[in-house]
C-alpha positions in Angstrom: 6.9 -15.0 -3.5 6.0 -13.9 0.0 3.0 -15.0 1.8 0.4 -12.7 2.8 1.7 -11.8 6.4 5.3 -11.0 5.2 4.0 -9.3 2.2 1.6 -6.6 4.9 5.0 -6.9 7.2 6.7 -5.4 3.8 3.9 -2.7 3.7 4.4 -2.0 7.3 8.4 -1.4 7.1 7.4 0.9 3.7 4.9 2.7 5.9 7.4 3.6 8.6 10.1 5.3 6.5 8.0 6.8 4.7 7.3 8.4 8.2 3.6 6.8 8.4 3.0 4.8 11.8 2.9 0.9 11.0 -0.1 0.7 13.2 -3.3 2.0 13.0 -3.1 2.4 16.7 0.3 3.6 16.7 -1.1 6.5 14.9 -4.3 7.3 17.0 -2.4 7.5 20.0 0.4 9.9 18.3 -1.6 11.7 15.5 1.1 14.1 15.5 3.8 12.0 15.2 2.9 10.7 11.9 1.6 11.8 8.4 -1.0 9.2 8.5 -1.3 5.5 9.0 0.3 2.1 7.1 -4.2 1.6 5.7 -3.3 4.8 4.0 -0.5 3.4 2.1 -2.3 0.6 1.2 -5.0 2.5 -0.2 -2.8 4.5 -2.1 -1.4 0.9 -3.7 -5.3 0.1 -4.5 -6.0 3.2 -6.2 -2.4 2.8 -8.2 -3.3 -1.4 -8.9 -7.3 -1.5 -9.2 -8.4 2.7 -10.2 -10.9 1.8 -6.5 -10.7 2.7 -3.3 -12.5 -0.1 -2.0 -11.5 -3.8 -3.4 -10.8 -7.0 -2.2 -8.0 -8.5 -0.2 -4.7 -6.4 -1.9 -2.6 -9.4 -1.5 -5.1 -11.7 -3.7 -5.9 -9.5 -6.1 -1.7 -9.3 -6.9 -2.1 -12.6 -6.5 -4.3 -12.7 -9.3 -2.4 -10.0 -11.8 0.4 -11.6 -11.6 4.1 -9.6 -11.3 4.1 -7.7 -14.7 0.8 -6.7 -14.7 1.1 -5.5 -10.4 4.5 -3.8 -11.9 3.1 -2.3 -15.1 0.1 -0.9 -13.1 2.5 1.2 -10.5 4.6 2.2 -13.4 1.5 4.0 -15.1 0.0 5.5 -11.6 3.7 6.6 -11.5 3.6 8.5 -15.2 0.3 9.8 -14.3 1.5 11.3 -10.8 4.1 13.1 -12.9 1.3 14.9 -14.9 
């Protein structure tokens, strides 16, 4: 239900306790600091949603599957880390 800024802002907070910078600049000014940057989480999410590394806006494209299909999709890149 959120719209595309708070749903990045979402990404963002999820980025920074993971212990990724929530900036891209944030991170190339402290490499060290961080394990990498919030675009590396959301690639991660494309890979687990789409199987690409390169895709569309991630916001449409959930937009477009809908909740139980974004949810079932991160459940099976889930099962499939476990392997």
């Amino acid at each position: 239900n959120d719209d595309k800024q708070e749903w990045f802002n979402k990404i963002k907070e999820l980025a920074g306790k993971l212990g990724y910078a929530s900036e891209v600049k944030e991170f190339k000014a402290n490499p060290d600091k961080y394990e990498a940057h919030v675009g590396d989480v959301s690639t991660v999410l494309r890979i687990a949603l789409t199987g690409r590394s390169n895709t569309p806006d991630m916001y449409e494209i959930m937009q477009v599957l809908g909740k139980d299909s974004v949810e079932k999709r991160l459940k099976k890149a889930l099962e499939n880390l476990d392997k």
